[in-house]
C-alpha positions in Angstrom: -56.1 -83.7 91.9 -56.2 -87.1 90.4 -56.3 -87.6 86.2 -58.5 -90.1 85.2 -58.2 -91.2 81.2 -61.0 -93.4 79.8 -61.5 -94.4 76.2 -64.2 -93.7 74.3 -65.6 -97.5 74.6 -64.8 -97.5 78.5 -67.1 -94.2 78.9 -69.8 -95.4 77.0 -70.0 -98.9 79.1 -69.5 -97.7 82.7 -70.6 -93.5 82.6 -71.0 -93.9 86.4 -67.2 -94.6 87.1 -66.2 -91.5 84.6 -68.8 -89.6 86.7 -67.8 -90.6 89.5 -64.3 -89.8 88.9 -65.0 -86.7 87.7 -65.5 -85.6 91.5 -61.9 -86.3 91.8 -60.4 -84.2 89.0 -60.6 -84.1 85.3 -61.6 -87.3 83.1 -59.9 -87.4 79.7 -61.7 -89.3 77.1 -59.8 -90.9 74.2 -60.7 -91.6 71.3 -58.4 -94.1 69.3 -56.0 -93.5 71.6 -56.0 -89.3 71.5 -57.5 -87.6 74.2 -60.8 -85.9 72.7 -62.9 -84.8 75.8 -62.4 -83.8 79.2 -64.9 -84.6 82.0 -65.9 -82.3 84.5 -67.8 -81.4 87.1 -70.2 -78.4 86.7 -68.4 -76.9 90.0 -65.5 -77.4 88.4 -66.2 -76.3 85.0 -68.0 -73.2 86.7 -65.2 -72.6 89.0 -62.5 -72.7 85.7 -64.7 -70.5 83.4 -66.0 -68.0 86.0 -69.5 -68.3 84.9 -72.2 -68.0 87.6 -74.4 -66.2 85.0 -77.5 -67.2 83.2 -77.1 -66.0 79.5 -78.9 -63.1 80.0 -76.8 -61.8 82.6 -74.0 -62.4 80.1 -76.2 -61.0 77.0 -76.4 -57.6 78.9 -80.6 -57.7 78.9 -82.7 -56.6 81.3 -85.1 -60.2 82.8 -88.2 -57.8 82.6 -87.0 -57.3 78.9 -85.5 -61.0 78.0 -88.6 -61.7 76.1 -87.7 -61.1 72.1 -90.4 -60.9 69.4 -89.4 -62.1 66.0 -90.8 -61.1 62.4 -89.9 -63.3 60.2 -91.3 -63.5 56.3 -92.1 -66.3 54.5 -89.6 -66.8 51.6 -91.9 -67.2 47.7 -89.0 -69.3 46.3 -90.1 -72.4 44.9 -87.9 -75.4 44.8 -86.1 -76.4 41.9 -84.9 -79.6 41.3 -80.9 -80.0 41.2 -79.5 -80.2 37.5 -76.8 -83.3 38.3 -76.1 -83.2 34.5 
């Protein structure tokens, strides 16, 4: 697995290299010189989390019930200005 590190300016001017890099093993992205991010692909981030769920398959919820209703109440408050003396 090869390590590719990129700084912050090099991924922003050539995001296909970091990409394509990525299929290669992890990018580290610097940022003044400290690594800040890490690049991956979603195999690989998939593969390292063990996620293949949707969110809800990991929230526990039924798909016939995923649909959520709401209330919410409308606050009275009025604004104040900010005292800044």
């Amino acid at each position: 697995m090869a390590i590719t590190t990129l700084s912050s300016r090099e991924f922003n001017q050539d995001t296909g290299r970091a990409k394509n890099a990525a299929r290669s093993g992890p990018v580290f992205i610097t940022d003044r010189g400290r690594p800040a991010h890490v690049l991956l692909t979603f195999d690989e981030y998939q593969r390292l989390t063990g996620s293949h769920d949707s969110i809800v398959d990991l929230l526990g919820v039924p798909v016939d019930e995923a649909e959520v209703e709401l209330e919410t109440t409308t606050s009275r408050d009025v604004a104040r200005p900010a005292d800044l003396s």
